[in-house]
Each structure stands twice: as C-alpha cells, then as structure tokens.
N, C-alpha and C positions, 0 to 999 in steps of 0.2 A: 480567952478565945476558945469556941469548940470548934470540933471536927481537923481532920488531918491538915498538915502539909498543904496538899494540893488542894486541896478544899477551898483553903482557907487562900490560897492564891487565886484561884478561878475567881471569888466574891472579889476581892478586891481588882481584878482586872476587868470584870463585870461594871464596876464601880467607878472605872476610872476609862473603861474605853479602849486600854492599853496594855501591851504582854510591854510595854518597856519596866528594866531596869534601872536604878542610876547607879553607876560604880562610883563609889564613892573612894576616889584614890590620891588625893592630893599630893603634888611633888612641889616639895620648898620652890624648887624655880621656874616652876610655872605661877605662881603665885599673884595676884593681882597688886597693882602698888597698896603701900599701906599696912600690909601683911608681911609680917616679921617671919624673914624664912628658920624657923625655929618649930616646934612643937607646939607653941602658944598660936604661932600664925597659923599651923596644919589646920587645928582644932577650930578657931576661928573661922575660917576658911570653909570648912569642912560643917561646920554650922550654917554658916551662910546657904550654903549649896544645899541642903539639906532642906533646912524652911521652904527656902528657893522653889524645891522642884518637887517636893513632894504631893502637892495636888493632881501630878501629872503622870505618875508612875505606881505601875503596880506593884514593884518590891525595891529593896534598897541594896546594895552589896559590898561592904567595906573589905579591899584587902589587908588583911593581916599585913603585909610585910611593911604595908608603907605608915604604918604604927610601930609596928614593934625596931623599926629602925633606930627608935626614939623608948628604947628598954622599956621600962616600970610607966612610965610619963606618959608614952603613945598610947599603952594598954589602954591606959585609964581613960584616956581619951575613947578607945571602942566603948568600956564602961558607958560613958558617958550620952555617944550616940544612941548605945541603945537602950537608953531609959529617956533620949529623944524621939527616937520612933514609934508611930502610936503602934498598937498592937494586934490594929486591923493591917499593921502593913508588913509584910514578910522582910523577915531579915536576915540575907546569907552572906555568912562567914567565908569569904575563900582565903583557903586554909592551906589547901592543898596537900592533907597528911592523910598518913598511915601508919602504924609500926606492928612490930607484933602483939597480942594479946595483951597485955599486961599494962603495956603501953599505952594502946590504945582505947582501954578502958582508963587512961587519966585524960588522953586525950577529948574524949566524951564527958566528961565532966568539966573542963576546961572552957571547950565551943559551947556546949548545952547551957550546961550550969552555969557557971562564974561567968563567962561573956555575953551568956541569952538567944545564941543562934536561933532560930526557926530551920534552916537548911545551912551545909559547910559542904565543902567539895573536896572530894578524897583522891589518892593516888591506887588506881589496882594495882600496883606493879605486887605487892604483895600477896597478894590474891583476898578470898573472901572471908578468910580465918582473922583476917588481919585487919577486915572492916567490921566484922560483925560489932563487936562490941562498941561503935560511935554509932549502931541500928538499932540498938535494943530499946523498947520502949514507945509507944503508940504516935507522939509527934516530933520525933525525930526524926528527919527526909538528908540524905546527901546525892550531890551531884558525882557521878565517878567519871575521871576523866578517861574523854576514850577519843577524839581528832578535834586536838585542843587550837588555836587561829594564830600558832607561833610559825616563822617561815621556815623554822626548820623541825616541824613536828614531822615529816617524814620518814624522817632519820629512821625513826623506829616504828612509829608508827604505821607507815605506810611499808612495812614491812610483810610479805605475804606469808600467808600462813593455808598452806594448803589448797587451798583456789580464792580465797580473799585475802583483805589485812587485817592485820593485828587488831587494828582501831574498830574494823566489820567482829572479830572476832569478840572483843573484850563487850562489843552492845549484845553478842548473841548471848555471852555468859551470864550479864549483868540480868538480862532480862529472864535468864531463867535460876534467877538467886527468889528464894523465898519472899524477900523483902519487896523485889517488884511486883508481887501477887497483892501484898498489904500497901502498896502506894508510898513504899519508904525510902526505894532510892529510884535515879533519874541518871542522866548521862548530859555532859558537859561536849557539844557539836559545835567547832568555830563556824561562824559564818564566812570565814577566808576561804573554805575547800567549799561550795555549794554542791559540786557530783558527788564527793565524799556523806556530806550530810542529806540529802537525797536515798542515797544508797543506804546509811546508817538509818534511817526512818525505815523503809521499806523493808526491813529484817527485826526494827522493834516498831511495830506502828504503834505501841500500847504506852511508852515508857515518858516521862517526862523533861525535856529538856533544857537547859541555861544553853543559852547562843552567845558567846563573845565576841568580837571580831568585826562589830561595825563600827561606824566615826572613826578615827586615826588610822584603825589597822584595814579601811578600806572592803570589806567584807560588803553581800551582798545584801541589802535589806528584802529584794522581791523574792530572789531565792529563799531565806529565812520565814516568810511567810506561806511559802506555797509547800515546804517539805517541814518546816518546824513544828507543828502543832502533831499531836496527835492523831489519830484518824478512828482507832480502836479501844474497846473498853472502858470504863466509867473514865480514866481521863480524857480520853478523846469526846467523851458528851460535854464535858465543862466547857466553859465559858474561856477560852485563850487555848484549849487541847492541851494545858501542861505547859505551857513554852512559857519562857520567859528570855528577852532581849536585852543582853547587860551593854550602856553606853555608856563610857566613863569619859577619856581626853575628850570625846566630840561634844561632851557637856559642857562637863569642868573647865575645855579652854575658851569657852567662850567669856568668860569674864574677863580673860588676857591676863598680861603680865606687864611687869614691869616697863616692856617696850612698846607696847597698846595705847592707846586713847584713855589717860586718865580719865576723863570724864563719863566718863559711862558708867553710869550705877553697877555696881557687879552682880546683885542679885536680881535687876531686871533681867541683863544679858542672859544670867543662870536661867531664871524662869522662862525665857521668851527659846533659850536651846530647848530645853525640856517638852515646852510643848511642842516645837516643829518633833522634834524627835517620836515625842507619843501620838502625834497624827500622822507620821508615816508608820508604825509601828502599831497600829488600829487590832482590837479584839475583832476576829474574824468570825462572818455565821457559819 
C-alpha cells in the first residue's frame, strides 16, 4: 500500500461509506455455543467476526490484552489476524504503551514489525521522549491517549491544569509534536464525555482521532459525528476528517453466548451488527 496512515484510512472509509471500526476483542464467556472458551475458540471466534464484518468497516482493531492473556498462543493468533486482513484495511494495535527510549524502540519493532500494525495507541504519561522512537519512519501513525471512555478517566484526567484539563492539555501538546505536522500521530476521544470531545476538537481541529466508547459503554454516536471528524488541514479534506469509530461488545455480542438462541447463525447476527453499526456511523460530506 502507498501513501500515509491517514491516507490510506480515508480510501478505505471512502470505499466502505464508514469511519466504523470493529474492536476485535473476544472474551472466552461471551463466546457463542460451540466455541471452546480456550484460545482455540478466541481465534475461532475472532475469525468468524472478522470475515463477518469486514465488508462493513473501515479499519479493524485488536486489543492486545485479550490475546496476550493466552502468552505465546494468543500472540500467534494477532500473527495470524493480520496476515487475515487485507491490506487495503487499516489495522491498529491497541497497545496502549510507552517506556523510555530504549525501550520503546523494541516496542516499535514488536507493534510495526513482528505484529504488522498500521496505527498502536500509546500512553503520554511519559512524555514525547518516550513516544518518539514507535514515530520514526514514514507509515507509522499512533493514537495518544488523551479523554479515554473509562468511568473513572477523571480521576486524572479531568484534572485542571491552569484554566483547562489535563486531557484539553495533553491534545494542545500532542498537536504541536512535529509528528502531528507529518500526519503521524492522532489522539484517542471516548465517546462517553461528548462536551469533553467537543472541547478537545475545537483546540486541535487538524489532528486525527479513534473514538471508543459506543455499544456497551453507551457513549454518544450523534455527538461523535458532529465534533469527531476533522475540520482543518489536509486531514480534515479527507474523506471521514481522520475519525475512526471503534465498536467492539456492541458487535461481538451479537452473535450471543452460551445463554442466546442456539440457532442463529453467528456470523449472520455478526454481519447484520456490522452493518446497522456502519449506517449510523456514515462517512460524512
């Protein structure tokens, strides 16, 4: 694939009509009957939902942890994902790291390299010293988080800092890192605070964002549409302004569990969430 990150997001949300993501996160006991709650059924499972929904969505986004739960075996499994995704379709890693230099130059080789990310989501708590080296290099993109759609992201986050918070602060820094000039990193806006991500927009309107926080965790889809996108600079002329909407349980659970209606195909149920999901979740003019 040519051209950056965001480039190469806009084409395919272009292509599909939709800034949705699918989180691809499988938990052993949400698992549909059939599906052995093991590493075999995740993978499975996680296959299914995959095929499933991907006509339907403009990027894909596996968490790390509900692989790596499953040591050596889970990994293999991300392996395995992404040399299932085609290569028109963006795939981010949330990761959710940082560490110092040193570090975090194995960490960039780890996400990029050995696992294939397209985009990972990092922690600033370290500051910028301590991202750069998972930035270095032309298609590289990370999400930094900065008012993430957990209920107790307050805590610190909504912490004031001078006449704003922390989370207003860490989008003004992020946007004036060199790498937001080259289109290399983005900021992670739950959809659960909508005046929060409002606010967060209207201080970077250039910058690209993942929105988490709808299906399960209730967040706002109209809100996410009207302050999500872009407004400013070549991301803001693309075709979705940079946003991307990550759905995971409100997908995933639709194939059910255990307690559900055996009879239901699961990868219909998958496909037919996917696409209510990608028509309220529409690439906007």
């Amino acid at each position: 694939m040519t051209g950056g990150y965001l480039e190469r997001l806009a084409v395919r949300s272009a292509s599909t009509g939709t800034v949705l993501c699918l989180g691809l996160d499988p938990e052993p006991a949400g698992l549909p009957r059939g599906f052995a709650h093991d590493v075999t059924g995740i993978e499975a499972f996680a296959m299914l939902a995959l095929d499933a929904c991907l006509p339907s969505v403009a990027a894909v986004k596996p968490n790390l942890a509900f692989y790596e739960a499953f040591g050596s075996r889970g990994l293999a499994v991300v392996e395995r994902i992404r040399a299932r995704v085609p290569r028109d379709v963006p795939l981010i890693l949330d990761a959710k790291r940082a560490d110092i230099g040193s570090t975090s130059a194995r960490l960039a080789v780890a996400l990029f390299d050995a696992l294939g990310a397209d985009a990972v989501t990092l922690n600033p708590y370290l500051g910028r010293e301590a991202i750069a080296p998972l930035l270095e290099g032309p298609d590289r993109y990370a999400y930094v988080l900065c008012r993430t759609s957990n209920p107790g992201a307050d805590e610190l986050q909504g912490l004031r800092v001078g006449d704003e918070t922390l989370a207003t602060r860490v989008a003004r820094r992020v946007a004036a890192w060199p790498e937001a000039s080259t289109e290399g990193v983005g900021l992670v806006v739950g959809a659960t605070a909508p005046a929060e991500l409002e606010a967060i927009r209207a201080v970077v309107p250039g910058l690209g964002f993942l929105v988490p926080g709808l299906g399960a965790q209730g967040g706002d889809a109209d809100a996410v549409l009207r302050a999500g996108p872009a407004s400013e600079g070549s991301v803001g002329e693309r075709p979705g302004g940079g946003l991307v909407v990550n759905v995971g349980r409100g997908i995933l659970g639709a194939a059910g569990n255990g307690s559900r209606d055996p009879s239901r195909d699961p990868a219909e149920a998958l496909a037919e969430a996917a696409q209510g999901w990608a028509a309220r979740l529409p690439v906007l003019a």
